[in-house]
MIFI-712976 format. One record per residue (C-alpha): x, y negated, z negated; residue number from 1; residue in one letter. Coordinates in nm, 2 decimals. Layout:
c1,c2,c3,i,aa
X,Y,Z,NUM,A
...
//
This chain:
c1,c2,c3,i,aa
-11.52,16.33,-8.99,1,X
-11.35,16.27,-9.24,2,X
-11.40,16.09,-9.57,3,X
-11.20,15.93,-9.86,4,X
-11.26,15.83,-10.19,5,X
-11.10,15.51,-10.24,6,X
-11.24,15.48,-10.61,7,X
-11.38,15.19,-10.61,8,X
-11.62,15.21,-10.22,9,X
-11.64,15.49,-9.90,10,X
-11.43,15.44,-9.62,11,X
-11.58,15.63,-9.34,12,X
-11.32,15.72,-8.99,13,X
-11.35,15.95,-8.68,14,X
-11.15,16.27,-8.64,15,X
-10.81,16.34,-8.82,16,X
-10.57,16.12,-8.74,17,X
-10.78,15.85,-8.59,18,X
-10.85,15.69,-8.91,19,X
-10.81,15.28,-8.90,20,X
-10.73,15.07,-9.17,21,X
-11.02,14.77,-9.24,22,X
-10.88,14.41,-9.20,23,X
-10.84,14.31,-9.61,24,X
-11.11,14.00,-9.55,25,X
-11.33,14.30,-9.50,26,X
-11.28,14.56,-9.71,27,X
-11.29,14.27,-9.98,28,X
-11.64,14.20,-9.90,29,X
-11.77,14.56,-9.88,30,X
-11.62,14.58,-10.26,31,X
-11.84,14.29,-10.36,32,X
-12.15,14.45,-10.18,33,X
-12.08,14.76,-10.36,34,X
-12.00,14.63,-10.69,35,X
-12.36,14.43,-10.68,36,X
-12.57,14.72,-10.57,37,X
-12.42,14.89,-10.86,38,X
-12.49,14.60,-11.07,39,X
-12.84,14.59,-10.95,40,X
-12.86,14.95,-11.04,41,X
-12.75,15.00,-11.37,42,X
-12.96,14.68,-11.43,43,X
-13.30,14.79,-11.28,44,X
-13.20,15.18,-11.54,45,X
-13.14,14.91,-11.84,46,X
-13.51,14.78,-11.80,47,X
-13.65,15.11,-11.76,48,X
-13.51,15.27,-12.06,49,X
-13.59,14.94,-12.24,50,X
-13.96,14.95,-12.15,51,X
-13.99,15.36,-12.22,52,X
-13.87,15.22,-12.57,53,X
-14.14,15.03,-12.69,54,X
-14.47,15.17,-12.86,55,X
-14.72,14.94,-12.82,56,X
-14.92,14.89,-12.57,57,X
-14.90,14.52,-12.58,58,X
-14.55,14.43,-12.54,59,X
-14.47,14.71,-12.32,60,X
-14.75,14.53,-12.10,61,X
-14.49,14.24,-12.13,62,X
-14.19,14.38,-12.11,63,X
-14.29,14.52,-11.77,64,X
-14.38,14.25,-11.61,65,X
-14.07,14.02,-11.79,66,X
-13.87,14.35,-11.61,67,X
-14.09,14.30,-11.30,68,X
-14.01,13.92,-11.26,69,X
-13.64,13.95,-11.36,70,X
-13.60,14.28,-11.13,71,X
-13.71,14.06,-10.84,72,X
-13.60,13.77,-10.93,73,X
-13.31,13.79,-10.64,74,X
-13.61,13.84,-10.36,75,X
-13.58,13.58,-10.10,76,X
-13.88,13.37,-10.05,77,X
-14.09,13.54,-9.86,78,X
-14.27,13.20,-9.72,79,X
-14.54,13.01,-9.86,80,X
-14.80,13.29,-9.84,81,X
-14.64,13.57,-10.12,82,X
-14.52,13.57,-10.46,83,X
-14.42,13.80,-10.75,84,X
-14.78,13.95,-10.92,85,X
-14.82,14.17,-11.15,86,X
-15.09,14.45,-11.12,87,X
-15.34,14.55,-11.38,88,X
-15.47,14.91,-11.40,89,X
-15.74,15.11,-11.60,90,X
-15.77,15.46,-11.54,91,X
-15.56,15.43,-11.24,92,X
-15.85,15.18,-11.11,93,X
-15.68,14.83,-11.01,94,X
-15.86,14.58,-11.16,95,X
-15.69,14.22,-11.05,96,X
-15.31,14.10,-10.99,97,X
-15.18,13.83,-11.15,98,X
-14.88,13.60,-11.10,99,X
-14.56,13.75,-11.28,100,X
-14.57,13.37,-11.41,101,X
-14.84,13.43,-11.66,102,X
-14.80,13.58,-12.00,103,X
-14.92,13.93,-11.93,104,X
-14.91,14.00,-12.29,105,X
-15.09,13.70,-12.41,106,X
-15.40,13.81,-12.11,107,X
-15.41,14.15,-12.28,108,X
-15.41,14.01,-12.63,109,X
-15.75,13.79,-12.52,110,X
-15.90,14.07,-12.38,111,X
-15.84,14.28,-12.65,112,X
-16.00,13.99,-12.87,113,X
-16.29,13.95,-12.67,114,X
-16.35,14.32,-12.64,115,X
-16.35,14.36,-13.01,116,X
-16.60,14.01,-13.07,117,X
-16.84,14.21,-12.83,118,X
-16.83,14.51,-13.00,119,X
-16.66,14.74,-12.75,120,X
-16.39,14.92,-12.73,121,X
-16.03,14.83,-12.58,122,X
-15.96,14.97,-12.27,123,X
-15.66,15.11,-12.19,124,X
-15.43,14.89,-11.94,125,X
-15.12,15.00,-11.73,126,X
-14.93,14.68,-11.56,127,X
-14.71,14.72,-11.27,128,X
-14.49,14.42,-11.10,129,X
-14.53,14.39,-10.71,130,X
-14.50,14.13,-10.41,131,X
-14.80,13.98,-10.42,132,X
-15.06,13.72,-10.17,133,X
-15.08,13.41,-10.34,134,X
-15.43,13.40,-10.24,135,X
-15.54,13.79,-10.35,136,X
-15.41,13.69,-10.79,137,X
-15.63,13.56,-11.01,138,X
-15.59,13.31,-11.31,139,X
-15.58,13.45,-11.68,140,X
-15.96,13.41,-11.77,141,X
-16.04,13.59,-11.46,142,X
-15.77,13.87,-11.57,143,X
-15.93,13.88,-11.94,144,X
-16.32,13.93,-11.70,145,X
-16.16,14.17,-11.53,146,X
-16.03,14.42,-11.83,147,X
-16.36,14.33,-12.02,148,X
-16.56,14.46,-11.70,149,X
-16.33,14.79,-11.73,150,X
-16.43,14.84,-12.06,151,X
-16.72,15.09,-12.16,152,X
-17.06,14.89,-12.23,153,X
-16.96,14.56,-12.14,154,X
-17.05,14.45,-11.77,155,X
-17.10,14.15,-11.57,156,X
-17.41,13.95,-11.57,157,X
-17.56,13.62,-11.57,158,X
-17.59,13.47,-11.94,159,X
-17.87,13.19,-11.96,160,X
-17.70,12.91,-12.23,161,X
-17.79,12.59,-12.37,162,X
-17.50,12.38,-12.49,163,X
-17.27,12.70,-12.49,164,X
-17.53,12.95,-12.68,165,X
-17.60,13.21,-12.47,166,X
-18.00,13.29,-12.49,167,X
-18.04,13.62,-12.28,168,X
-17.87,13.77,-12.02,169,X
-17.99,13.91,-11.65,170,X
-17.85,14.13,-11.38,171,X
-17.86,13.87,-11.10,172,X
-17.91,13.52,-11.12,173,X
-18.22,13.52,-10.95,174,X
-18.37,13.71,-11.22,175,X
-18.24,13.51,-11.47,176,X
-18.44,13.17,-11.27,177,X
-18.72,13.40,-11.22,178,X
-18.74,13.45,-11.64,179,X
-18.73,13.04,-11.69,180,X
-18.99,13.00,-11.47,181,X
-19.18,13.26,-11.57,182,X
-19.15,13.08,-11.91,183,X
-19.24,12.73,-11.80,184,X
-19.57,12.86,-11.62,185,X
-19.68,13.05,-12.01,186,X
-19.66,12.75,-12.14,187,X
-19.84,12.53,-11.90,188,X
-20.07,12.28,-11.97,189,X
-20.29,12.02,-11.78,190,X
-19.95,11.80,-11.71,191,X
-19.60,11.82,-11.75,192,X
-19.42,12.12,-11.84,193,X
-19.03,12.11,-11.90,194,X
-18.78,12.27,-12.12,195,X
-18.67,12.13,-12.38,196,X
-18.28,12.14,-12.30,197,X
-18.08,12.18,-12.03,198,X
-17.98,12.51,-11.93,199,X
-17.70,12.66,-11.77,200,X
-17.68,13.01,-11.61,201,X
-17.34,13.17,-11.63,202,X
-17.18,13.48,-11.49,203,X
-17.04,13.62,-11.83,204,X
-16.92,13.97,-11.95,205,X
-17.19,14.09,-12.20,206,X
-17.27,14.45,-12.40,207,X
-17.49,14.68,-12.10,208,X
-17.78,14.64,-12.38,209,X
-17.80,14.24,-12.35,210,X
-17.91,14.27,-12.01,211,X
-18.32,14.22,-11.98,212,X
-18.55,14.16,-11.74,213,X
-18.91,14.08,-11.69,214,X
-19.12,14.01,-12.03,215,X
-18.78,14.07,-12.25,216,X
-18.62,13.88,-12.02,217,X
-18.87,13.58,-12.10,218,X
-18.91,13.70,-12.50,219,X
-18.56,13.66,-12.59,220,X
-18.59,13.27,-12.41,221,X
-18.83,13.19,-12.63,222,X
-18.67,13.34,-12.97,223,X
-18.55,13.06,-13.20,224,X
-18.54,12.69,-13.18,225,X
-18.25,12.65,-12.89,226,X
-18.51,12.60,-12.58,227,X
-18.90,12.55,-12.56,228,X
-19.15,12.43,-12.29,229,X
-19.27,12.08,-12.37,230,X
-19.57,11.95,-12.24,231,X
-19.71,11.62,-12.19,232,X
-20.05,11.57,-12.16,233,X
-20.27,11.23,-12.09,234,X
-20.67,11.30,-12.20,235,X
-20.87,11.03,-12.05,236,X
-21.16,10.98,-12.30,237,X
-21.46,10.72,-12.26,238,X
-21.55,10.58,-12.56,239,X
-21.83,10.33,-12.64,240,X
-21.73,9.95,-12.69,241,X
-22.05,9.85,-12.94,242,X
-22.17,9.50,-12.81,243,X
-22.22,9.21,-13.05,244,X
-22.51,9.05,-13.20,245,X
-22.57,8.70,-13.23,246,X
-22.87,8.56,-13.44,247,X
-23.07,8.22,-13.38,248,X
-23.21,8.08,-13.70,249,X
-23.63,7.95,-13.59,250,X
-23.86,7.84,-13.84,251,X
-24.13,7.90,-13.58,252,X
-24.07,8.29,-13.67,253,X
-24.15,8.40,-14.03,254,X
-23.90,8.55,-14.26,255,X
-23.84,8.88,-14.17,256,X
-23.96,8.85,-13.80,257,X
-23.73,8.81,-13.52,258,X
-23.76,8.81,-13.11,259,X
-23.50,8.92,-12.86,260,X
-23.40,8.66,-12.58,261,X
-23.09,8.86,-12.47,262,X
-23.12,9.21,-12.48,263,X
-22.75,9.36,-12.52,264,X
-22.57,9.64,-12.40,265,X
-22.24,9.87,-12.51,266,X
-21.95,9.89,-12.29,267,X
-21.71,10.10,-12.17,268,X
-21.39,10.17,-12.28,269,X
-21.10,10.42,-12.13,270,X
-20.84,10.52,-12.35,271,X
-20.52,10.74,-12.29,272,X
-20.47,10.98,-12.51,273,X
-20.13,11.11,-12.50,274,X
-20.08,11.48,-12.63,275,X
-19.70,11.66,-12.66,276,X
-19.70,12.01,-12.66,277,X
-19.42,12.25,-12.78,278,X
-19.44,12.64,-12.66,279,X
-19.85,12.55,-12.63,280,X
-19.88,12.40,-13.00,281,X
-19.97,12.07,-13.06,282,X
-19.69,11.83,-13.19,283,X
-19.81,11.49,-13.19,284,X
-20.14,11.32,-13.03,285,X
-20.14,10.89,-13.00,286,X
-20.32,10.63,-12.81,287,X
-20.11,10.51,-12.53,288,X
-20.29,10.27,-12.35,289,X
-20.69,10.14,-12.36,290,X
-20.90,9.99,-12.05,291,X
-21.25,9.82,-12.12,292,X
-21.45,9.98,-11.78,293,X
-21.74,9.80,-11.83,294,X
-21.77,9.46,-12.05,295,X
-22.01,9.49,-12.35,296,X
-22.34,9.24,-12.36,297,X
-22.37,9.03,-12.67,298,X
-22.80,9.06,-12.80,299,X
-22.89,8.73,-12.88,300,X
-23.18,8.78,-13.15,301,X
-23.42,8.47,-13.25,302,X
-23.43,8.52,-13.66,303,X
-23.73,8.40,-13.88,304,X
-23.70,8.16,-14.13,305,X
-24.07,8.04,-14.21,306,X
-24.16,8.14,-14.52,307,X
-24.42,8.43,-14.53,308,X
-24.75,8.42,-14.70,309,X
-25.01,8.70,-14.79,310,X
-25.23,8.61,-14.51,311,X
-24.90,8.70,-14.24,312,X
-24.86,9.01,-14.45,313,X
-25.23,9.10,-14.44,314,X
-25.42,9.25,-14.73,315,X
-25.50,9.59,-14.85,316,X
-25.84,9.66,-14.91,317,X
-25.88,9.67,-15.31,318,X
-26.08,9.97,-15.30,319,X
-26.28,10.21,-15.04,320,X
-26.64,10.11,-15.03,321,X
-26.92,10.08,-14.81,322,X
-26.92,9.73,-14.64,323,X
-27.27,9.63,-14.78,324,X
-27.27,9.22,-14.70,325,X
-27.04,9.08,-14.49,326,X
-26.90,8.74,-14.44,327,X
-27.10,8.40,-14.40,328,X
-27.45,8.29,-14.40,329,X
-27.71,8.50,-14.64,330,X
-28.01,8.40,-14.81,331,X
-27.99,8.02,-14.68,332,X
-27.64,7.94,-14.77,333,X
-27.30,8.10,-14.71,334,X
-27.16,8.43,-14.88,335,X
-26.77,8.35,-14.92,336,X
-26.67,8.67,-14.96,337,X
-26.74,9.03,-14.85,338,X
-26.91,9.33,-15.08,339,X
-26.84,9.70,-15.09,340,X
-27.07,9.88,-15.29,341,X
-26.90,10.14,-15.46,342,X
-26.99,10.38,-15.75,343,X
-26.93,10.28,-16.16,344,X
-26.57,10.24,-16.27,345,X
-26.43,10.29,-15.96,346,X
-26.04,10.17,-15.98,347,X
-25.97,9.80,-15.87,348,X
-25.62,9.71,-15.67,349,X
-25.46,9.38,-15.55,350,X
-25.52,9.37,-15.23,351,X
-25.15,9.22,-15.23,352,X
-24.85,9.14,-15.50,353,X
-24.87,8.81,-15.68,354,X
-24.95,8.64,-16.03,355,X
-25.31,8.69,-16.23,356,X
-25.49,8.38,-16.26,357,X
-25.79,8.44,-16.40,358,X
-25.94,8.72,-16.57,359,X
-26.26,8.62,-16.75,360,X
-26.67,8.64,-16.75,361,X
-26.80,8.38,-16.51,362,X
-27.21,8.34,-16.50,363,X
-27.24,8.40,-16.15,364,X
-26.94,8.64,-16.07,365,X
-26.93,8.81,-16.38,366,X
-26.61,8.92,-16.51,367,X
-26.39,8.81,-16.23,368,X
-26.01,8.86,-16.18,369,X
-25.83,8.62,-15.94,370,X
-25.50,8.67,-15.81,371,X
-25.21,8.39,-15.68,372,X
-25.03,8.52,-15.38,373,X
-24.79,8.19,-15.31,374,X
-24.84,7.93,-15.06,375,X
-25.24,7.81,-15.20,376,X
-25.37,8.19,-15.11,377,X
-25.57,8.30,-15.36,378,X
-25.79,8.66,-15.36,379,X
-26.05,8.70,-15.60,380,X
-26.24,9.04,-15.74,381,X
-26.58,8.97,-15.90,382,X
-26.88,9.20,-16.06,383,X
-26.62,9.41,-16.23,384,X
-26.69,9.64,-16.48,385,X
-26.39,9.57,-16.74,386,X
-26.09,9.39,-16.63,387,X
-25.74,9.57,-16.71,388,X
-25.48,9.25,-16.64,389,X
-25.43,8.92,-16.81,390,X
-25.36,8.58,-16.74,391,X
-24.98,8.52,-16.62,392,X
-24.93,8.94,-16.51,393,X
-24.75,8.99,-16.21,394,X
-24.89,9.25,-16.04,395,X
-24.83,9.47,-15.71,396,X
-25.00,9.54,-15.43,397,X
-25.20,9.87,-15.50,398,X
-25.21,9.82,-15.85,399,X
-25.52,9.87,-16.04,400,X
-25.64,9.53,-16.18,401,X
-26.01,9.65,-16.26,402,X
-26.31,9.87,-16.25,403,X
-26.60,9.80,-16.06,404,X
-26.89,9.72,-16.22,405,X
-27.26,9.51,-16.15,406,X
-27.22,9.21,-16.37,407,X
-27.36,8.87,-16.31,408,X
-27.54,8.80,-16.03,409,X
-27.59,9.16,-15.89,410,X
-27.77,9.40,-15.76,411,X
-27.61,9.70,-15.83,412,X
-27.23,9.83,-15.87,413,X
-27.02,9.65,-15.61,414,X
-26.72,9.48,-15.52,415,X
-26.69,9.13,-15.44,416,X
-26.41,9.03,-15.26,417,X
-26.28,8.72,-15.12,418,X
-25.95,8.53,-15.00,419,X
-25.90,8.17,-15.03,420,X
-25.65,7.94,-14.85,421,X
-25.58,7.60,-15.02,422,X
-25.94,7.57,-15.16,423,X
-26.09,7.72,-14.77,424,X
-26.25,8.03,-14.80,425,X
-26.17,8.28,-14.53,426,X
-26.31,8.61,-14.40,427,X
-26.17,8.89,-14.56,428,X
-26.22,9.13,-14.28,429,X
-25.98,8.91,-14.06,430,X
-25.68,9.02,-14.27,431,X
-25.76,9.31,-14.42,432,X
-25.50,9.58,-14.29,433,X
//
């Protein structure tokens, strides 16, 4: 066979002298053919040489995958199932293709950025352009997850967050609902227990050391102020209702006395006693509702209001002495009093408080100290010795008014003692107390 260089394409023919010229509509076209295959060519060596020319890492991650899409640009569609992607490597590891559409440079650029905010170090990423599944790329942020995963000391996990924060992190999402629940039940009370915000568990790329489980896991939910347990808790308590009392003025009572004609009774009261609880300390405790259980019983009470007298009161016995006469008839007529015989100078008291009347020498009584209680009751102390009160004294029950003695009509050293009501003379022994 022989072939010819025509300069410009290569005209291929069968033995010597069998060559045939190529109709001109022909050769015409293979020219074109030729001249873009060339074209593509010294094109697709421009790129190259461009992309070996840049230094950083960055923009030679763009300027591949700008050379990728314009390289391929001329593909056909393919149908509705492929497109042009772009392939991102680490340590010859592919990590996650990407449209050729997307900024390659601006997805390595927020990596980079998010590697450096979590303290780790950039990984090193290769990009190479290829015909791609629609469904098998990935959007940017999943990209930027991807290179952050590659990186050492960052991996995937599942971040716990309230309102964006991120609390703690755990290896599976089932650990991180096992630490909130672990941290509702340390904080429960008798009631409701529920955190204090709502949380969010999200699959994030954190530092290897963020990841916790078990009591960590629940320690780090429960440092600062972003999320708590609050409880609610309703005491019942029974308290006592105190019942009323309602009094009934009866001058058949004396002052001071009373009777009961309805005897009352406390009631019952149920009050709710609403208690909030934050991370098992007490917050704030109010009355949220009362119920009366049992009605109280009003004591209806009968009230004196007769004026009292000595002879209600009773009398205290003036001094202690051996009965020696009592009351009534002796000798032919009537004793009016009672007498204790008692030793010389023995103290004399009022038998009860009231106003000194007399207090004189009296033929038949000797000296003799009487006493005005109120109301026409008189009491009178006779044979005394030496009196010790005068005329007008206020005295008290138990004081001493005199010293026994044996004057005037006696036999010896004795007491007489008697109590008059309104001129009647009574028997001292029915109200002495």
């Amino acid at each position: 066979m022989q072939i010819e260089n025509t300069g410009s394409f290569i005209v291929s023919g069968g033995a010597p002298g069998m060559e045939k010229k190529q109709p001109p509509q022909k050769a015409a076209a293979k020219r074109e053919r030729v001249r873009k295959t060339a074209h593509r060519a010294a094109r697709g060596k421009f790129f190259a040489e461009y992309a070996a020319s840049l230094r950083d890492r960055r923009k030679r991650a763009l300027c591949v995958a700008v050379g990728a899409a314009v390289t391929l640009a001329g593909v056909t569609a393919l149908g509705a199932y492929c497109t042009v992607g772009v392939d991102y490597y680490c340590g010859g590891e592919l990590l996650c293709t990407v449209a050729a559409a997307d900024d390659a440079a601006a997805i390595i650029e927020g990596a980079m950025a998010r590697a450096d905010k979590l303290g780790a170090p950039e990984p090193e990423i290769e990009t190479a352009p290829k015909l791609a599944l629609k469904s098998a790329l990935v959007d940017g942020d999943e990209a930027i997850d991807a290179i952050l995963e590659a990186s050492p000391g960052l991996c995937r996990a599942y971040a716990v967050t309230v309102g964006g924060e991120t609390l703690a992190a755990a290896s599976t999402r089932e650990e991180a609902e096992d630490a909130l629940t672990a941290y509702v039940a340390k904080y429960r009370l008798n009631g409701s227990a529920v955190l204090s915000a709502n949380v969010d568990i999200e699959e994030q790329i954190v530092q290897n050391s963020d990841v916790l489980s078990g009591d960590a896991l629940v320690a780090a939910l429960e440092e600062g102020d972003a999320l708590a347990v609050i409880n609610t808790v309703d005491l019942v308590e029974r308290q006592t209702l105190p019942h009323e009392t309602e009094e009934i003025a009866d001058d058949s009572l004396y002052v001071g006395d009373s009777a009961v004609e309805t005897e009352g009774s406390d009631g019952v009261i149920m009050m709710t006693n609403e208690q909030i609880y934050r991370n098992g300390e007490l917050l704030s405790s109010a009355i949220v509702s009362s119920e009366t259980a049992v009605e109280p019983v009003t004591e209806v009470v009968h009230v004196g209001t007769k004026p009292r007298n000595a002879l209600v009161d009773g009398f205290s016995y003036p001094l202690s002495g051996r009965l020696s006469s009592g009351f009534g008839p002796r000798w032919g007529r009537t004793h009016r009093g009672i007498d204790l015989a008692v030793a010389m100078d023995t103290p004399v008291t009022a038998a009860a408080a009231g106003t000194v009347i007399t207090a004189e020498y009296k033929p038949s009584y000797g000296n003799i100290v009487q006493i005005d209680h109120g109301y026409g009751i008189v009491t009178s102390y006779a044979h005394l010795d030496y009196i010790d009160v005068s005329v007008g004294q206020s005295v008290a029950r138990g004081e001493v008014v005199a010293h026994s003695g044996s004057t005037g009509n006696s036999t010896g050293p004795h007491l007489h003692f008697e109590v008059i009501n309104n001129g009647e003379y009574l028997n001292p022994l029915d109200y002495l107390i």
